[in-house]
PAZAPA-4460 file (N, C-alpha, C; in steps of 0.05 Angstrom, whole numbers, plus 32768, in hexadecimal, padded with zeros to 4 digits):
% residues 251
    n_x    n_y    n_z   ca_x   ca_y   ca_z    c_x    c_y    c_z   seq   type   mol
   8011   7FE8   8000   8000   8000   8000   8012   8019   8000     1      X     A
   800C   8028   7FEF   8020   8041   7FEC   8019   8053   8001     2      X     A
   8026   806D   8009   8028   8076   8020   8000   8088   8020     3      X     A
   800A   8095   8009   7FE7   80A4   8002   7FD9   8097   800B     4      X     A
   7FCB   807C   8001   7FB8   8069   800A   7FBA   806C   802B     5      X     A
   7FD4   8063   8037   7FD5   805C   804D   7FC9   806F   8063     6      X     A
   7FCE   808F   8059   7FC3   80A8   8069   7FAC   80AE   8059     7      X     A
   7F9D   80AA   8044   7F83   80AE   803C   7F75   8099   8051     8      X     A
   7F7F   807B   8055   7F6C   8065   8064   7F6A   8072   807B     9      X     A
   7F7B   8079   8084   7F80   8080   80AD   7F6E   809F   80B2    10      X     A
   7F74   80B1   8099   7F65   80C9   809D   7F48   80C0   8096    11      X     A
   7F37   80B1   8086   7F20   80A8   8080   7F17   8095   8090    12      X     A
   7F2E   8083   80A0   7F20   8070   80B3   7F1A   8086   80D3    13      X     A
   7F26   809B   80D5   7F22   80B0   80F0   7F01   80B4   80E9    14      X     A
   7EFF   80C0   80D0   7EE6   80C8   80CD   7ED4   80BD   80CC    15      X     A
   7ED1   80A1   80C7   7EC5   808E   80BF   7EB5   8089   80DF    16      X     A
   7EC9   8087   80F4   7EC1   807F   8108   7EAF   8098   8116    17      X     A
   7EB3   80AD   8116   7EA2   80C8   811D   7E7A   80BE   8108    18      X     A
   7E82   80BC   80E9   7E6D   80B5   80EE   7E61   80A4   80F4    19      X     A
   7E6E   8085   80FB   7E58   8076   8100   7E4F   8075   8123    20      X     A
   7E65   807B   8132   7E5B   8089   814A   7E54   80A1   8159    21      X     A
   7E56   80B1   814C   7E53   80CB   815E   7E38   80D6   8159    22      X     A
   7E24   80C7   813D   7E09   80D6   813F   7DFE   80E1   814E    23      X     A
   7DF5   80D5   816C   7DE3   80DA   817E   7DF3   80F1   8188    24      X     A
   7E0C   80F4   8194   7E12   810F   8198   7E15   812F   817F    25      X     A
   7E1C   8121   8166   7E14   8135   8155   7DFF   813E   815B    26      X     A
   7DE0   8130   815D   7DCC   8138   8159   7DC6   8147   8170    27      X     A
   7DD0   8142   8182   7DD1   8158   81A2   7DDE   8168   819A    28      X     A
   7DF3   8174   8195   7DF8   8187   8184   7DEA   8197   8181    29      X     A
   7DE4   8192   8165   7DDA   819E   814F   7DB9   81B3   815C    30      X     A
   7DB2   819E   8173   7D91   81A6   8177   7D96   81C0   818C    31      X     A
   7DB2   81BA   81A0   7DB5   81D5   81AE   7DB9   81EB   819E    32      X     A
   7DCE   81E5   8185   7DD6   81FE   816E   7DB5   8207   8160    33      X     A
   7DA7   81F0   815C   7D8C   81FD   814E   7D7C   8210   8164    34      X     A
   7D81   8203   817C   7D6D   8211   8194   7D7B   822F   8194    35      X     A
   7D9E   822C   818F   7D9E   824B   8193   7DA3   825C   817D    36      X     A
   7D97   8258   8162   7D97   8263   814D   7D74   826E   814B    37      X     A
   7D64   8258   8157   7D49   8260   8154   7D49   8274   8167    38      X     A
   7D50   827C   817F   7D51   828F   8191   7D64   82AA   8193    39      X     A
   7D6E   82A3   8177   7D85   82B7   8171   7D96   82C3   817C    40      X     A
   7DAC   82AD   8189   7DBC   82AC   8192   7DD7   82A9   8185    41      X     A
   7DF5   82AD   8189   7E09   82A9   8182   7E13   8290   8182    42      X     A
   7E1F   827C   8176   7E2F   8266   817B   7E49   825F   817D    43      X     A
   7E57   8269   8190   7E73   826D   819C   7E84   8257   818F    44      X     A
   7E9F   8256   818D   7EB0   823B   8186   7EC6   8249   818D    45      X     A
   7ED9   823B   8195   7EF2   8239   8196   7F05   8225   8195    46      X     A
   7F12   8225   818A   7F2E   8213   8189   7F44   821A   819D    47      X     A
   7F49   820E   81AE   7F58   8207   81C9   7F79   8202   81BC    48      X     A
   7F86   820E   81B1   7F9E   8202   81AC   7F9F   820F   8186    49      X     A
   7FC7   8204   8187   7FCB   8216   8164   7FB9   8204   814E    50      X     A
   7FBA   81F3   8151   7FAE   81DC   813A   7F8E   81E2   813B    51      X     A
   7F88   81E1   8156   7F6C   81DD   8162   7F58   81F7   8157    52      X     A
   7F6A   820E   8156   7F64   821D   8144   7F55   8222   812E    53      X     A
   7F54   8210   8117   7F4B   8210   8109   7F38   820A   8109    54      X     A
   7F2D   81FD   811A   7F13   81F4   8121   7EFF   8206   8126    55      X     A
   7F04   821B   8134   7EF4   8237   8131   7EFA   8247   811D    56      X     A
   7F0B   8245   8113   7F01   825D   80E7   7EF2   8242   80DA    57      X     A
   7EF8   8222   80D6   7EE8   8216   80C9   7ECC   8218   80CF    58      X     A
   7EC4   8221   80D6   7EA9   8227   80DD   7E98   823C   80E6    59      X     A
   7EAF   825B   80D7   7EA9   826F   80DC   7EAE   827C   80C6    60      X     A
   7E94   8286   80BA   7E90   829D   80A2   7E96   8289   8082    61      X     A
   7E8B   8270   808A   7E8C   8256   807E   7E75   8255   8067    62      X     A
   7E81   8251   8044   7E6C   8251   803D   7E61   8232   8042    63      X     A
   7E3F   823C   8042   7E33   821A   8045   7E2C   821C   8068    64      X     A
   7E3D   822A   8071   7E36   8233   8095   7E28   823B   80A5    65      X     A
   7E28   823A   80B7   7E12   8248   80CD   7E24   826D   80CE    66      X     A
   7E0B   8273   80CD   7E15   8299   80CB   7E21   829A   80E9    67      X     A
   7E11   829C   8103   7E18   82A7   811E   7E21   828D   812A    68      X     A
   7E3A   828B   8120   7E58   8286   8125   7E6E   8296   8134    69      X     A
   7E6C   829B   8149   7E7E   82AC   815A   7E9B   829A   8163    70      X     A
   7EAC   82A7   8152   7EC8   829A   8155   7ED5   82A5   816B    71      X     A
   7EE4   8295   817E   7EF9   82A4   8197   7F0D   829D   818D    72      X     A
   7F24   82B1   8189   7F37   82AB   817E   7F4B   82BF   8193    73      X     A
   7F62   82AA   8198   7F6F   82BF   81B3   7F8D   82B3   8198    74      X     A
   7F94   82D5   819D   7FA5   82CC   8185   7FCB   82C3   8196    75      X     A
   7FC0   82C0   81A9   7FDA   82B4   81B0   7FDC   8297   81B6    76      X     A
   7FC8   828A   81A5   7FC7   8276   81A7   7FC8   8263   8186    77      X     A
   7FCD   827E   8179   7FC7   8273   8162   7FEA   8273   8158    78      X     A
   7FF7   825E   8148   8005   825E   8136   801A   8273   8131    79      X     A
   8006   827B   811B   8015   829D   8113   801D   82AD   8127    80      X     A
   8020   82AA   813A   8025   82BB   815A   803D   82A6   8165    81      X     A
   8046   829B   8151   805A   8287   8160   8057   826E   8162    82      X     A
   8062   8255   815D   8059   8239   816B   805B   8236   8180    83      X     A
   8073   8236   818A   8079   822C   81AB   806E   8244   81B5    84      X     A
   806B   8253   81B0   8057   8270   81C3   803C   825C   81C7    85      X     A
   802F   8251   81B4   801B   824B   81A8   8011   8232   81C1    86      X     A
   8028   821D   81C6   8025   820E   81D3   8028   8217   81F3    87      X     A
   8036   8228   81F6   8036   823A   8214   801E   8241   821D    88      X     A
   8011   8259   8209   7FFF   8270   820E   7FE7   8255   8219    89      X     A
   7FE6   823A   8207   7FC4   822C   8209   7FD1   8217   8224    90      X     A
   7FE5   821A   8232   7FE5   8212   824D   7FE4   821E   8264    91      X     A
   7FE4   8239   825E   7FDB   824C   8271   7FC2   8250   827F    92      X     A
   7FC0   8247   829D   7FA8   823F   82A8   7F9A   8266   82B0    93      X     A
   7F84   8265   82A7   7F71   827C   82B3   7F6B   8293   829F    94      X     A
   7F84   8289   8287   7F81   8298   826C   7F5D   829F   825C    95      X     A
   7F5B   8286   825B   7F3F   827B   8242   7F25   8292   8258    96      X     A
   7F2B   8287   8270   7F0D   8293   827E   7F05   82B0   827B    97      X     A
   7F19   82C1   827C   7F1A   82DC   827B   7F14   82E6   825C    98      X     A
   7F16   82D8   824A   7F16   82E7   8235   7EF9   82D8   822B    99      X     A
   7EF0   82BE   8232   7ED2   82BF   8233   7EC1   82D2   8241   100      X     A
   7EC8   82D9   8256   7EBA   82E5   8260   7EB2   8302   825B   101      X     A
   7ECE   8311   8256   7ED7   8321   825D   7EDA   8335   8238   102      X     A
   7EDC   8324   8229   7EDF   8333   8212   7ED0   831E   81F8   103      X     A
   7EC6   830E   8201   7EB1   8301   81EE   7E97   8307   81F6   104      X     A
   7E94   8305   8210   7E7D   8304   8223   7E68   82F6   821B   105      X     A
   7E72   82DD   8224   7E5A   82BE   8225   7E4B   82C9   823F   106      X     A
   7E30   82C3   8230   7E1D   82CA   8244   7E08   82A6   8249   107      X     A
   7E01   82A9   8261   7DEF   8286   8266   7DD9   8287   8250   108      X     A
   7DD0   8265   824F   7DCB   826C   8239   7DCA   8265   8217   109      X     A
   7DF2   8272   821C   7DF3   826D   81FB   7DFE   824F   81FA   110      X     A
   7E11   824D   81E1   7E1D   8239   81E6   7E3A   8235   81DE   111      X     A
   7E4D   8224   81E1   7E69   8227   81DD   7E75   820C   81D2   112      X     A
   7E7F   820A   81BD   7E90   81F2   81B0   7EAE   81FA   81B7   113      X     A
   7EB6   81E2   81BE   7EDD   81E3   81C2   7EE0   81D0   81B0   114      X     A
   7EF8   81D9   819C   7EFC   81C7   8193   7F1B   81C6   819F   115      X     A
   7F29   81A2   81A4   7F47   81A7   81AE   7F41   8189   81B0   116      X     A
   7F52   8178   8197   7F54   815D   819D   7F60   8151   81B6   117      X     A
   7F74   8152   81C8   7F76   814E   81D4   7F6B   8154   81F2   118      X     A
   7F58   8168   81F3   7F4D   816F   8206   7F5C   816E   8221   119      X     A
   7F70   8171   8227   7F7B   8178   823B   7F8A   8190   8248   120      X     A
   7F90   81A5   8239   7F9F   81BD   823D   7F8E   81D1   824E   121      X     A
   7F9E   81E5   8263   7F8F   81EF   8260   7F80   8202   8257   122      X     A
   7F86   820F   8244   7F71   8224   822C   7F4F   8210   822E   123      X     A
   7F5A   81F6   822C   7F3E   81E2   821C   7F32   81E5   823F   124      X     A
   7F37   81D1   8256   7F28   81D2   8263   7F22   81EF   8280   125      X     A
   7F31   81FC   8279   7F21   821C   827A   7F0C   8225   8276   126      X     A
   7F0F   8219   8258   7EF7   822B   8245   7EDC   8215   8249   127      X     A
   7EE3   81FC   8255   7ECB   81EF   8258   7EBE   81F5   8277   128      X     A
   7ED0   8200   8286   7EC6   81FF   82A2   7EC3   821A   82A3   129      X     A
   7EC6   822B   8291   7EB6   824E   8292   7EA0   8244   8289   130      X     A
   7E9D   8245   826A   7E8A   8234   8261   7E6E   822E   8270   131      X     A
   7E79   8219   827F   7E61   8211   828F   7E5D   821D   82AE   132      X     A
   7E70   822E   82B8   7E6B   8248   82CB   7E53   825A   82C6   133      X     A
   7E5D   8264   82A6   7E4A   827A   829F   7E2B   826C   829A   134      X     A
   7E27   825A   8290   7E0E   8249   828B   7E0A   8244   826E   135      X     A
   7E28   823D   8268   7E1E   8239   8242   7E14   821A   823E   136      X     A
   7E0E   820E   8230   7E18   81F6   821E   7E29   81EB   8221   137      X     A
   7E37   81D5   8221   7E5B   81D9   8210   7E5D   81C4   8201   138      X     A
   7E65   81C2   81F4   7E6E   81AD   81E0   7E8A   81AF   81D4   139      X     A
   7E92   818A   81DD   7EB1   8189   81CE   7EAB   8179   81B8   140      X     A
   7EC3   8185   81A1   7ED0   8174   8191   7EEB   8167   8196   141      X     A
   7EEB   8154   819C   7F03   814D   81B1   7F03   812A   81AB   142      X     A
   7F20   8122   81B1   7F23   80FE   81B2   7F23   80F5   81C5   143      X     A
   7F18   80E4   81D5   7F18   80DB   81F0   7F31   80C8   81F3   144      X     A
   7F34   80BB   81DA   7F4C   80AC   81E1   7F66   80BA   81EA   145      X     A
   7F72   80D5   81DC   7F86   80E7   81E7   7F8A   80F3   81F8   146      X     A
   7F6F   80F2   8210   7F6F   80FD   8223   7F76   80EC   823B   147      X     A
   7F69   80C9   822E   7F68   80C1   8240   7F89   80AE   8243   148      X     A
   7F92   80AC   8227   7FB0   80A5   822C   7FC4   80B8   8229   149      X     A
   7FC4   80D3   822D   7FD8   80E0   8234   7FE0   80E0   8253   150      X     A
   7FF5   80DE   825B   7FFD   80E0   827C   7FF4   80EF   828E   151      X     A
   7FE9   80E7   82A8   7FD7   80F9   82BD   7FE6   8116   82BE   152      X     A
   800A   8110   82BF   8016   8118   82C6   8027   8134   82B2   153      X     A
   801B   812C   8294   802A   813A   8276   8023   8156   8284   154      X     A
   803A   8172   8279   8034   8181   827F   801A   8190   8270   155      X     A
   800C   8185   825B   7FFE   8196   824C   7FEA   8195   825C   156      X     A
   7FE2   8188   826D   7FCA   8183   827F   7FC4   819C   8292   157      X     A
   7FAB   81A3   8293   7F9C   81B2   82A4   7FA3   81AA   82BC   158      X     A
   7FAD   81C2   82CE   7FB3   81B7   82ED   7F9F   81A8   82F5   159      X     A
   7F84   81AE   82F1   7F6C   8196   8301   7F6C   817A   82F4   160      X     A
   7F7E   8178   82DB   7F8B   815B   82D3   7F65   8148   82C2   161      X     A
   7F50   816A   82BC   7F39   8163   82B5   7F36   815B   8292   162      X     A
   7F24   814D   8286   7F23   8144   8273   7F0A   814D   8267   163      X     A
   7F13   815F   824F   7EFB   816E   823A   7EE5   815E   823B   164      X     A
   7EEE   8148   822B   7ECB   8135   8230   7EBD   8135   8245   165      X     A
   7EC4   8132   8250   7EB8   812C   8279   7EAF   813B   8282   166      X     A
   7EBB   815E   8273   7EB6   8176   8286   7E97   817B   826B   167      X     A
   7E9B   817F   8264   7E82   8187   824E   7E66   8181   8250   168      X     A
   7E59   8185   8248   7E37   8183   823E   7E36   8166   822D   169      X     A
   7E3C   816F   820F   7E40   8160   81F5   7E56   815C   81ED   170      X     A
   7E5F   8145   81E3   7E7A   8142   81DF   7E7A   812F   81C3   171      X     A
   7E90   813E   81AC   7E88   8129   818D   7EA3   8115   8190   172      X     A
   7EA9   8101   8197   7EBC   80F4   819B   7ECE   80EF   8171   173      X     A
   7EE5   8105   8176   7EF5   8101   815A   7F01   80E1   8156   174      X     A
   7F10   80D4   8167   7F1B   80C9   8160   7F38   80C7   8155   175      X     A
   7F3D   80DA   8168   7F63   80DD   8158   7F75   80D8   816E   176      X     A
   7F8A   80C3   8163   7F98   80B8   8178   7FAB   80CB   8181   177      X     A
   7FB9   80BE   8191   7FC9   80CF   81A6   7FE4   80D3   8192   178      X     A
   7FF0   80E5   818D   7FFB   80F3   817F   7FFF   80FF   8162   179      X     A
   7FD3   80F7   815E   7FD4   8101   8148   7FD7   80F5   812D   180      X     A
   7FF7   80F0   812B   7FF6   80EA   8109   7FFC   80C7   810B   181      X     A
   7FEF   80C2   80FD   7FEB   80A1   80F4   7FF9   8096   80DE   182      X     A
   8007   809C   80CE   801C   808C   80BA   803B   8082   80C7   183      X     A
   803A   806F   80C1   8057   8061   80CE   8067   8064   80AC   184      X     A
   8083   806A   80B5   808B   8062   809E   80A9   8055   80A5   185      X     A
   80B1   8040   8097   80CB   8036   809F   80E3   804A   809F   186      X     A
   80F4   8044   80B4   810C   805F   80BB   8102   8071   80C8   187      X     A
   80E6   8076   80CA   80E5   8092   80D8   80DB   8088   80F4   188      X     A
   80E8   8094   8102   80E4   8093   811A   80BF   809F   812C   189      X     A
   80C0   80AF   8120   80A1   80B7   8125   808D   80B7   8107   190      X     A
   8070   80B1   8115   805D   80B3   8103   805B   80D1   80F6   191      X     A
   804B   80CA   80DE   8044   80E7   80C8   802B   80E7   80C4   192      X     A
   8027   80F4   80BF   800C   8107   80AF   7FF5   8107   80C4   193      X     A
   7FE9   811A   80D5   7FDB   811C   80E6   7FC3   8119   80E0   194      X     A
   7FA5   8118   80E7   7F85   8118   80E6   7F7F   8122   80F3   195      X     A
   7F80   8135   810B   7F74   8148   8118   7F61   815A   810A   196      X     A
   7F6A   8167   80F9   7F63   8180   80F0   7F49   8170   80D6   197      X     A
   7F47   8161   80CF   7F38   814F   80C2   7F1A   8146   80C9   198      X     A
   7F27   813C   80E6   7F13   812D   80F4   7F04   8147   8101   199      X     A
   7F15   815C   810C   7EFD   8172   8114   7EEA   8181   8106   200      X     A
   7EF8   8185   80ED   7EE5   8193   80D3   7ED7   8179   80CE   201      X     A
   7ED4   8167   80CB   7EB3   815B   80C6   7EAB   814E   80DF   202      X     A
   7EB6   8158   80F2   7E9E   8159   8107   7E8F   816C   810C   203      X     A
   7EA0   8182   8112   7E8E   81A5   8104   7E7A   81A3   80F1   204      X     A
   7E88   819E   80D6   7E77   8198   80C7   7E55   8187   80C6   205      X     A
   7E5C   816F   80D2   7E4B   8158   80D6   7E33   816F   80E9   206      X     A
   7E37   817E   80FE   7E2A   818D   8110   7E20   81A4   8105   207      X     A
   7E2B   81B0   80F3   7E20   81CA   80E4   7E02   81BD   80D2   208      X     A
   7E0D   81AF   80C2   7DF1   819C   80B1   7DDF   818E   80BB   209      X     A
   7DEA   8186   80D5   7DD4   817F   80E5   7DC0   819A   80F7   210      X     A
   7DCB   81AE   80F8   7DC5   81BF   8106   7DB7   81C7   80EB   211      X     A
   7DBD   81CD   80D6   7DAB   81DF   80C6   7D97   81C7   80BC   212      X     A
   7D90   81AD   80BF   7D84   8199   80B6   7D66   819C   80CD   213      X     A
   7D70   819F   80E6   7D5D   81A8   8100   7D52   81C2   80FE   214      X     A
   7D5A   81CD   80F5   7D50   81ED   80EB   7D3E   81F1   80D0   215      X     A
   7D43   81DD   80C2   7D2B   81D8   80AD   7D12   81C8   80B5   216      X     A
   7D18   81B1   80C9   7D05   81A2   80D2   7CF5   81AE   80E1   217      X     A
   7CFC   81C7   80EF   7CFA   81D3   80FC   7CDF   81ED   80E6   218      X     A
   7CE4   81EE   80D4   7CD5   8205   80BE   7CE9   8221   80CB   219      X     A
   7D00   8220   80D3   7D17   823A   80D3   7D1F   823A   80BD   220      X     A
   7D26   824C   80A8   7D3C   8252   8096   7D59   8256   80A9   221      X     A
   7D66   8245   80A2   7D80   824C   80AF   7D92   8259   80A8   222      X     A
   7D9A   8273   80B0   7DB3   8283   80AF   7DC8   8277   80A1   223      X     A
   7DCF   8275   8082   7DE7   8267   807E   7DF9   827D   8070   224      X     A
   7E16   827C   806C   7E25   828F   8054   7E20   827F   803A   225      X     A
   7E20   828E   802A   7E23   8284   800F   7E3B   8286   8009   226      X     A
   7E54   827F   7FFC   7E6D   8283   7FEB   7E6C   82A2   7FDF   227      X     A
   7E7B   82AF   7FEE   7E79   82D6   7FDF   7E99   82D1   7FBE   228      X     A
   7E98   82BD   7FC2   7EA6   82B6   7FA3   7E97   82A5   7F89   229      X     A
   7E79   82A4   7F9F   7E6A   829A   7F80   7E53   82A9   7F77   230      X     A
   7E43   829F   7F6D   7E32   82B9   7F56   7E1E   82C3   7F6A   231      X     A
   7E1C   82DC   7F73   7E12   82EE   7F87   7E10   82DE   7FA6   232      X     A
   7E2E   82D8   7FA8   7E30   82DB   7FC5   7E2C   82F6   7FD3   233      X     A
   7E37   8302   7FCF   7E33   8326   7FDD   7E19   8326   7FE4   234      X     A
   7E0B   832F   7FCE   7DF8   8333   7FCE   7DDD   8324   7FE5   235      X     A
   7DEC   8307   7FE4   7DDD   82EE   7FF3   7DDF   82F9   8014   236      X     A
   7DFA   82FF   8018   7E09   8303   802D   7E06   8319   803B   237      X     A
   7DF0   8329   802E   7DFB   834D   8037   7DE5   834F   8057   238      X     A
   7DCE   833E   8051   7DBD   8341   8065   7DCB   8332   8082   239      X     A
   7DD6   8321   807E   7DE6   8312   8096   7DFF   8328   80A0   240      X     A
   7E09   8335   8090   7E1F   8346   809E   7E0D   8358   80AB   241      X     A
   7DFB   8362   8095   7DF0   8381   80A8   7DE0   8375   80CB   242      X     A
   7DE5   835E   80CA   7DD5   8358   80EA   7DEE   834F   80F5   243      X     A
   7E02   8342   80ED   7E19   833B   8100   7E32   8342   8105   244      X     A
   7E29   835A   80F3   7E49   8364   80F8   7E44   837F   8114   245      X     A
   7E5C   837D   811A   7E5F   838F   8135   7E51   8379   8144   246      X     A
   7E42   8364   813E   7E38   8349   8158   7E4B   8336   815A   247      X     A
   7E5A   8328   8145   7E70   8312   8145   7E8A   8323   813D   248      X     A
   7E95   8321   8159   7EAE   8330   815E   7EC3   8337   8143   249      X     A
   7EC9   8320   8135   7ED2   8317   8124   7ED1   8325   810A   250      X     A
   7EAF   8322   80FB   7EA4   8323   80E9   7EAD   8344   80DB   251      X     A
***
């Protein structure tokens, strides 16, 4: 089996397993996101970490998306601000709470997605134990298996040594092993090519379609973006900015 095959099987067998188990929590999901779209509310996300990151723009200002998408983005946690900054800043305990609170302002109520495969740092379980302080929702996108075989003791761990799944509301179990990338190849001493970032965009995904699937069943038209690079996106789009901008920090 050539190497391609080998990381197309392992990245398609991650996803494979999200859908055939995680329905019943997708669908919990999706019905808190419909409950707070019909009540016209914001839908918070964040990515807990540099990778984890992406997990809140994949699903923000998305064509095919849910419009009131409220991204937290603390940019010292992102990448471009450095890597090893990157991995510092999202172990810093007491960080995540203050800037929910304090400059997003989650109010009870709404609701909050983390996304952070490994669910143990603390940026991730911060943001789940404000989270559910203030009275949101919460929902992880998160692997249970990396939480639960990384060391009591690893420093990336939350002093309370707590685990994203456990601490949460709803939880979409990804499925990504503990360090991530799954190809062996002879001579190399460590595995290649990661599935993180894979397995969280169609779990997002899987939750957005379900969320706008409940919102039709529902007789809602659901808030979506259209593509502003295809034939009268603008135009599609103009009524959704004029209500959310100056509302999604971001936007």
């Amino acid at each position: 089996m050539d190497i391609a095959t080998q990381y197309f099987e392992k990245v398609t067998g991650v996803i494979s397993k999200i859908r055939d188990n995680e329905g019943p929590s997708v669908k919990r999901a999706a019905k808190v996101l419909a409950d707070q779209i019909a009540s016209d509310h914001l839908i918070h996300v964040i990515g807990t970490g540099g990778h984890s990151m992406i997990g809140a723009e994949e699903i923000f200002y998305r064509a095919g998306g849910l419009v009131p998408v409220d991204p937290i983005f603390e940019t010292g946690m992102s990448l471009k601000m450095g890597a090893v900054r990157s991995t510092v800043i999202e172990r810093v305990p007491g960080l995540v709470p203050n800037l929910l609170r304090q400059v997003y302002k989650l109010k009870a109520g709404e609701a909050l997605i983390i996304v952070n495969a490994y669910g143990v740092n603390s940026a991730t379980i911060d943001a789940a134990l404000e989270g559910k302080r203030l009275g949101l929702t919460t929902i992880a996108i998160t692997a249970t298996g990396t939480a639960d075989a990384l060391a009591p003791d690893h420093p990336a761990r939350h002093p309370s040594g707590k685990k994203l799944y456990e601490t949460v509301d709803i939880f979409v179990n990804t499925y990504v092993p503990l360090g991530d990338a799954v190809v062996s190849v002879p001579g190399v001493s460590e595995k290649i090519g990661s599935v993180s970032t894979f397995a969280n965009a169609y779990a997002l995904g899987w939750i957005v379609v379900e969320t706008v699937n409940e919102l039709a069943s529902r007789g809602i038209e659901p808030p979506v973006w259209k593509s502003a690079n295809s034939p009268g996106g603008d135009e599609y789009n103009k009524a959704h900015l004029e209500k959310y901008q100056g509302v999604i920090r971001h936007l």
